[in-house]
N, C-alpha and C positions, 0 to 999 in steps of 0.2 A: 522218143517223141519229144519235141519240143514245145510247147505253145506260143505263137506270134507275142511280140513282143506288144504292149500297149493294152491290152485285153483287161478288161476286171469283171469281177465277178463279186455279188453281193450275198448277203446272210441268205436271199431268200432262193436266190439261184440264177438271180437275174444277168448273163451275161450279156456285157458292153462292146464294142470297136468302137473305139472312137475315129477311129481311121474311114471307115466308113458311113457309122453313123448307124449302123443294124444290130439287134439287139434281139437275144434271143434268150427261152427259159430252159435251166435245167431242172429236171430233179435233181434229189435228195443223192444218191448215187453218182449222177455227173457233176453236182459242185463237188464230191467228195473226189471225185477220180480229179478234175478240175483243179482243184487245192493240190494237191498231191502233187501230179505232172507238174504244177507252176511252181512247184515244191526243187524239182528236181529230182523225183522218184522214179526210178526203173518200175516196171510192170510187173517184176517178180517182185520187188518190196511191196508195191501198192498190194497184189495179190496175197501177200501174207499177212497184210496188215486186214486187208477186207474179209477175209476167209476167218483170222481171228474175232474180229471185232464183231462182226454182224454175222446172222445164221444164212450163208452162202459158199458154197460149195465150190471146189474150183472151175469145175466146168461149166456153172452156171455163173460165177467172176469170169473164165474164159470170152465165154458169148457175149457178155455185157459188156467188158471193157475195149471188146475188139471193136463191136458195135461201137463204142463212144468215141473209138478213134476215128473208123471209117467216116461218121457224121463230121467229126472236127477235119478232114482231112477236105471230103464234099465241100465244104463251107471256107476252105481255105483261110483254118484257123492255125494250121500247122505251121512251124518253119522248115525250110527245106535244111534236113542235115549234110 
């Protein structure tokens, strides 16, 4: 997964397109995944790193991160690989 290029996101979760001009909030969890993806992180890193860092388990990091894609995908936040 990619994130479009131009996007930002703020301390509080607030992400931007300036391309468009729409603006939407994350949680705590989606700036984290958010950071990470614009990072350049595979889903098996981010998943190890989430599973360590915070009390979540992988099948509930499974659910969640798929969920944060499918929304970024909906919203035509993704690049096409």
């Amino acid at each position: 997964m990619k994130i479009r290029s131009g996007l930002t996101v703020n301390e509080s979760g607030f992400l931007f397109d300036p391309t468009t001009g729409e603006s939407y909030s994350l949680n705590e969890m989606g700036s984290i995944y958010f950071n990470m993806v614009s990072e350049g992180r595979n889903a098996e890193e981010i998943k190890d790193l989430v599973t360590t860092e915070y009390d979540v388990d992988e099948a509930t990091f499974e659910k969640s991160f798929l969920d944060f894609e499918s929304r970024l995908k909906n919203l035509r936040l993704i690049e096409n690989e």
